[in-house]
N, C-alpha and C positions, 0 to 999 in steps of 0.2 A: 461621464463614464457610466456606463452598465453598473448595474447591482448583481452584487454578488448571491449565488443560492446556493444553501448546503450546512457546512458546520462553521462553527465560529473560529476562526485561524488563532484564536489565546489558547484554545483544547491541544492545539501542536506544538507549544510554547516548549511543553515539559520533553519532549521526545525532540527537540532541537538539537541535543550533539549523539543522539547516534548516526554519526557518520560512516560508513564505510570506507574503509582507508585500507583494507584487504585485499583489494584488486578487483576480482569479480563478484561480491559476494551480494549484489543489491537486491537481489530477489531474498532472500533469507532477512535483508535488515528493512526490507517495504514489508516482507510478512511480521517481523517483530511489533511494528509499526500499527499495523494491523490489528491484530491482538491484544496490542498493550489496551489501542483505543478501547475495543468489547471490552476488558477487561477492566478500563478505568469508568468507561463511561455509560456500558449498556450493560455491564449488569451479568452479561450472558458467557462469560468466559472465567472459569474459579481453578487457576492453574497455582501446583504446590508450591510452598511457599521458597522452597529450594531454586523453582527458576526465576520468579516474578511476584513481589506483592504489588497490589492497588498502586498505581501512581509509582512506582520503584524504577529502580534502572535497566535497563534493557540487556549487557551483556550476556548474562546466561538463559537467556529467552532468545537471546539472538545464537548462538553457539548450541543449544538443542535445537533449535530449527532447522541450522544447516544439517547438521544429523538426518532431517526427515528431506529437506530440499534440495543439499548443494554438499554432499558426502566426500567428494572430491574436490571443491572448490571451483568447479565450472559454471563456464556460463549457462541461464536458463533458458527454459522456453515456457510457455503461459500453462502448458498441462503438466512441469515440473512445479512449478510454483504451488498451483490450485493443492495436485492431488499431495504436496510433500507439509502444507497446512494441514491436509482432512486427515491424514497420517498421524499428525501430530496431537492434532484435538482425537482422534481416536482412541489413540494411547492413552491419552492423558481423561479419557472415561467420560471426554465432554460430547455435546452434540450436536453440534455447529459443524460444517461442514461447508469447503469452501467451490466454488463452482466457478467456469472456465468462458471469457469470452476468446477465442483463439484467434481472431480477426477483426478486427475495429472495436468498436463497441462502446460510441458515446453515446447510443442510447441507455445502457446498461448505468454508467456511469451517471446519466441525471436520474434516472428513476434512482439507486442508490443514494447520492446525496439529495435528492429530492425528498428521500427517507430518514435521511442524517445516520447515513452509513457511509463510512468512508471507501472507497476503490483502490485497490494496488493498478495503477496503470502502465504496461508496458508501453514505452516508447520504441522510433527506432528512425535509425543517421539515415535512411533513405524517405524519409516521411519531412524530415529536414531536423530531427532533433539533434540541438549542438550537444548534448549531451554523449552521442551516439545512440548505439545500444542500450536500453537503463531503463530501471522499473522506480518507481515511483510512487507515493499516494497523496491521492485526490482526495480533495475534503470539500472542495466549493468549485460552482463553475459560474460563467455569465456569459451575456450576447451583447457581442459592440454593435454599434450602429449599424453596419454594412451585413450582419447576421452570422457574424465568425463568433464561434464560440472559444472558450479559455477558458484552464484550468486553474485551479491554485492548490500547489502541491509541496509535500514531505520529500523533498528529492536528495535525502539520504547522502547529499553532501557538504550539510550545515544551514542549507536554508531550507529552514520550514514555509516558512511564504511565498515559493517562488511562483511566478507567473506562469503560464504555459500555453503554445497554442492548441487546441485540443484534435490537430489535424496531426500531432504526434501520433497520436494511440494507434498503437497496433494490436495491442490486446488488454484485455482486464482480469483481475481474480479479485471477488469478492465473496461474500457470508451472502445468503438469500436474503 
């Protein structure tokens, strides 16, 4: 088996039960996902201590996002996601800002974790993901023999490690 490149899959250990059990809400709990990481791990994210401290629990980091992402609880698309993050680090007087791949994007995706920065990666059921529709983050990827690439992703419905083929992606939102 391929080696894997990217982050260490123990970093998603702690962000393992936010699941989304609200229906459509996976864009708002891949962005909490997101955040929390900068927040625990780079350093670059100092959000009030009312939504999220260092390494803390995700609800009310997840429930002020949908506020900037998902107002109504619908489903997303890759430039509601991006611009309803940059919305939110706005507000909140930070300077991170989130930017939009709207159609594939696993180059995006290795230069990112090639960085050890994680990807919210949208998927989608015509690309062949069992999942359907569903957004996602990516923290590691690898090349099997035959030159397929895969992901290893936060898929926000209790597995933090899952597998994935990375001919899923239909789009990504990440931090520069």
């Amino acid at each position: 088996m391929s080696t894997w490149h990217g982050i260490e899959e123990s970093r998603f250990y702690a962000y393992r039960n936010w699941t989304n059990t609200k229906g459509k809400l996976c864009g708002s709990y891949a962005a909490a996902v997101l955040i929390a990481y900068y927040q625990d791990y780079r350093q670059e994210l100092q959000l009030p201590a009312y939504i999220r401290q260092p390494f803390g629990e995700g609800e009310n980091l997840v429930a002020y996002l949908r506020l900037f992402i998902q107002p109504l609880g619908n489903s997303t698309v890759t430039y509601q996601v991006s611009s309803g993050i940059s919305l939110f680090c706005q507000y909140h007087h930070q300077k991170l800002w989130a930017r939009s791949t709207p159609i594939g994007g696993l180059t995006r995706v290795i230069k990112r974790l090639d960085q050890q920065k994680p990807v919210i990666v949208g998927i989608n059921r015509l690309l062949g993901s069992t999942y359907g529709n569903h957004w996602v983050v990516a923290y590691a990827y690898r090349v099997d023999d035959t030159g397929k690439y895969f992901l290893k992703v936060h898929d926000n419905w209790g597995n933090y490690r899952k597998e994935i083929p990375a001919k899923w992606i239909m789009g990504t939102v990440s931090f520069p």
